[in-house]
Each structure stands twice: as C-alpha cells, then as structure tokens.
N, C-alpha and C positions, 0 to 999 in steps of 0.2 A: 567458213573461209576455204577449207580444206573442198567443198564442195565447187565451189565459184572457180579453182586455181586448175582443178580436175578439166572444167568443161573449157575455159579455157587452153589449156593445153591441145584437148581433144580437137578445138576450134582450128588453132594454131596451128597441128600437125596438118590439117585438112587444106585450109586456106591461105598459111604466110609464103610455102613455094611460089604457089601457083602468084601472087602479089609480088612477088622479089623479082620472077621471071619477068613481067610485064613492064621493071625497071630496066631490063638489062639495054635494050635498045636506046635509051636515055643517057646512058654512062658520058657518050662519048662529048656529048652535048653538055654534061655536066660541069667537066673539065674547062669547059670557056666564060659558062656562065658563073653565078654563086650559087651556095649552099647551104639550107640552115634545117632545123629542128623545132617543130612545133609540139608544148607540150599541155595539154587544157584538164581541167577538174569541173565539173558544173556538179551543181547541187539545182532539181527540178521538184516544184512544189503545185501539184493540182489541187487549186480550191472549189472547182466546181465542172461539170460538164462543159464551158464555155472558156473562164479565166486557169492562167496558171502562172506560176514565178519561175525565175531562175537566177540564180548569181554564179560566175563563170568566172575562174583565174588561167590565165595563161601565160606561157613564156616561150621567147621566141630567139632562138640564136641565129649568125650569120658567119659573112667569112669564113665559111668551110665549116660551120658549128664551133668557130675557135670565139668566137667574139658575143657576149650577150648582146643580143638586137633591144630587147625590150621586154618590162612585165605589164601587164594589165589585169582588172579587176571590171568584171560589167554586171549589171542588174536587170531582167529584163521582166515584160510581161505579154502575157499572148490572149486574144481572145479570140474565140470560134464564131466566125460571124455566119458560118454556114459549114455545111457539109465537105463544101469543095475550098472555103475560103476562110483565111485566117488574118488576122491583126494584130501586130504587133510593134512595139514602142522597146527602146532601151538606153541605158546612158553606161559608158566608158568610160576612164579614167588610166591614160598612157601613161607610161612611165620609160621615156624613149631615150636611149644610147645615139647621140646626133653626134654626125661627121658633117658637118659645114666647111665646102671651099668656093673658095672664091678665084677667080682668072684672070687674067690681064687683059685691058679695053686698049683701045689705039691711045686713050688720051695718058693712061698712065705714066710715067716720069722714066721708071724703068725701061718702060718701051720707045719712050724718043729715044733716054741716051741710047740705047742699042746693048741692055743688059736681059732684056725679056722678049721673048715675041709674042704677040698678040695670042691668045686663047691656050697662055702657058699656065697652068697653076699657081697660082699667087699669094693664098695664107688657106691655114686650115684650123678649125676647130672642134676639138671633143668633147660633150658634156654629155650629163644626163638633163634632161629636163623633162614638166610633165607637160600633157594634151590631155584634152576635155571633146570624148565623143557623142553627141549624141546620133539615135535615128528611128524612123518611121517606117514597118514596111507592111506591105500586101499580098501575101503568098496566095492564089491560083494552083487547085490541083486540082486530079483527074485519073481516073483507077480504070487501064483497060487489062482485063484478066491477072497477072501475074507483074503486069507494069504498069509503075504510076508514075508518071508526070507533071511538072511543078514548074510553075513559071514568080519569081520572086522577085520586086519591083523595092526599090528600099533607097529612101532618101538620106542621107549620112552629113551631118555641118561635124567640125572638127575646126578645134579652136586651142593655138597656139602661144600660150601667152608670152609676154616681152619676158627674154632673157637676155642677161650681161655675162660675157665671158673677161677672168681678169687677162688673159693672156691666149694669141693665136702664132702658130709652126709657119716661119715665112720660109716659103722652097726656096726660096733666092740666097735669102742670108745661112741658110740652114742652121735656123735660130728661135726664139721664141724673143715675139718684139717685144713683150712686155706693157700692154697697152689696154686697157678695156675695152670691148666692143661690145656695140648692143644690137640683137637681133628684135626687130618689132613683133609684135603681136599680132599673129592675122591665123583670120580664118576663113575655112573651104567649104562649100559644096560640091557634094559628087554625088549622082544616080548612078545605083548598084541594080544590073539586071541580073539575074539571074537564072537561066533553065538550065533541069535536072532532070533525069531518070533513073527510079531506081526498079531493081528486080526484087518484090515484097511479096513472097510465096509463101502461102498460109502452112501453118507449121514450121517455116523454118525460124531457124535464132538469128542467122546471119542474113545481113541485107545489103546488096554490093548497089554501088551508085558511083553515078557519076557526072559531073555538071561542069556548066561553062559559065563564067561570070565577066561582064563587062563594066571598067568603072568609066563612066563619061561625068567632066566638067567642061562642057562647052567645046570637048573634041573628046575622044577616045585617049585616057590616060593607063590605062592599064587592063588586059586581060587574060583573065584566071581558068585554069585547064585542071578539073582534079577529079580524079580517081580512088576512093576507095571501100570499106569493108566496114560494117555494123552489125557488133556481136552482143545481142541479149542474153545477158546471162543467167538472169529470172526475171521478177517482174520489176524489183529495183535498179538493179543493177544490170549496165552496159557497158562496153570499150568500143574504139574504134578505131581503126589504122588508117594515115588517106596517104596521097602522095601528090604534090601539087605543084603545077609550073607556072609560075606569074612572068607574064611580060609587059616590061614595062614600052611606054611607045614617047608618052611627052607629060614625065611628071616633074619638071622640075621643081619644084617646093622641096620634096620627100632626097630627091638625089638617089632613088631605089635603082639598083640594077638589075636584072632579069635572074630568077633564083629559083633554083630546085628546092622540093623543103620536100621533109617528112614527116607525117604528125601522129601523135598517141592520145589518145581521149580517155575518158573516165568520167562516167555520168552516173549518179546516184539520184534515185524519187523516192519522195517518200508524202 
C-alpha cells in the first residue's frame, strides 16, 4: 500500500495542476449551470485472451454535490472480436433520487379561475425509486504512433417501473395535498455514440483522454464533453480523474439540467 499511495502522490504532484488549470475557464459557466461528483469502484476479471468481466458501483451527487443524485451497481462482459474491435454486453441496476413536476395546461381549473398561469409549476415529487439498465456496444479502435482512437456505438433500453407516491408539494397551496399518485412504467431507447482519443505512450503510467458522446432517441437528447487522466499504478491497480460537461437539449423523461461533474475511479484486476 505504502508503495501504490507513494506513486500516486508522485502522479499527483505531476498531473492534478496542470488538470485544475484546465477547469478554471469553466468556473464561470459553472455558476449557471449544476454541479455534482462522480464517484466509481470496478473490480475487472480476464478469463482469457478474448473474454473478460467486470462489476462497477457508483455514486453520483448533484445540486452543487449537496443533494445524492443516485447509486448504481452494473455487471459487464467484453469480448475481443479482433484486434481493433471489441464486444460488449452489460446490465445496470439504478437506484435514482426523482424530482418529478408537473405545470399547468390551459385547461387546468386554477388557470381559468385566474390563480395560475399557464406553464407555472404545479405539484412536485421526491422519491427514491429503482431502473433497470440494460446495453449492447461495439467499440472500433485504431493505434496511430502514440494516439489511439475509438469510435463506440452502444445501444442502452432503460426501464422504469410504475411507482406510487403517497403524497406531492402543491406551489400554489404551499402544501402537501395528501393524495396518491401514480407514475407509470415506461421504458427508453437511446443510441450512445461515442468518439475518443487518447495519448497511450509506451512506458508511460498515465493516459490523458478525451471524448465526445452523443445520446440520440429519435432526436439529439444529450451531449457529453469529458476530459480526463488514467493512472496505472502496477499491473492491478488504477485511478482516474475526468471532469465532464453534459448538456442536456430535449430530455424530458429525466428533467436533467446541464451539469459540471467531477469524477474519481478506482479499478482493481485480478
């Protein structure tokens, strides 16, 4: 341990500057948008030349990192269909912190008599509830001298089961109406594109990258801008730092807002 904690440090003093600096010009932008914290464990298992496993937990905050966003738990498996190309399958298991509001329509009662106007906030609700991820992908890579490039295509269904909330925050009454409501059960598809480039210079530990990700359902709902640093620390163990800006364009299901995040990894093989 005392060995692992050493080269991280030495990592650290090298590479976390020159990563913080490359923040600063984002601050201001920060301020409008949100803010959360990513934080991941995977445990990676190679059974052969071709096949390999993984199980990954994560946790994610928001609201400035004041608020838990969500934990998750995934299992994955990858296979080497080639040199340059890989396969892989995995399943998710959400465990999401939901803010659910709802607005006011023309036909609502409050809005005739003249106590609401049209697309004012109208009840809201918090729960935890879980989702069920699965997905499919086809990672495309490419090694020219010291940079390799990766183009990852990943099909994702995500499935929302019916919850009943016993009680939703009416803005109007500024009260809780005391009423059960039920949110139905539905589920999405989204195609995740992905291109990446990283800097993979033989002998080094650290591996800096950085990728672009687009999620389309039937129009552009969200895309992902991230940045960061991969430290091998022998041959089991790695960290990683990224820093990542999602914008949201038309998700409504989710209610996401466009959010800075920061994230810390920890990958152990054995």
């Amino acid at each position: 341990m005392d060995y692992i904690w050493n080269k991280v440090m030495v990592m650290g003093k090298r590479f976390l500057p020159f990563f913080l600096f490359t923040l600063l010009p984002l601050t201001a932008a920060a301020q409008k948008d949100d803010f959360g914290l990513d934080f991941s464990l995977e445990a990676q298992k190679k059974l052969s030349k071709e096949w390999s496993l993984s199980l990954e937990g994560e946790y994610r905050s928001r609201n400035n990192a004041k608020t838990n966003d969500r934990w998750s738990i995934g299992l994955g498996v990858d296979y080497k269909v080639a040199k340059w190309l890989k396969a892989s399958a995995g399943y998710t298991l959400l465990y999401d912190n939901n803010e659910k509001t709802s607005y006011y329509e023309a036909t609502d009662d409050d809005v005739i008599d003249g106590d609401a106007e049209v697309g004012d906030p109208k009840k809201c609700a918090q729960y935890w509830a879980t989702r069920h991820r699965f997905n499919v992908s086809l990672t495309a890579s490419q090694k020219w001298g010291n940079w390799k490039f990766s183009l990852r295509e990943r099909w994702q269904y995500t499935y929302r089961p019916e919850y009943t909330v016993d009680k939703r925050w009416s803005y109007l009454n500024q009260a809780y109406d005391g009423k059960e409501h039920t949110y139905a059960g539905k589920g999405k598809n989204v195609l995740r594109s992905r291109l990446q480039v990283e800097f993979d210079k033989k002998g080094w530990a650290v591996t800096p990258y950085a990728n672009v990700e687009f999620f389309n359902a039937w129009s552009l709902q969200k895309t992902r801008y991230t940045a960061g640093i991969d430290w091998k620390l022998s041959k089991q163990h790695a960290i990683g730092a990224f820093y990542r800006y999602q914008s949201v364009r038309n998700d409504d299901d989710d209610n996401e807002p466009n959010i800075h995040l920061i994230g810390l990894g920890y990958q152990f093989k054995f």
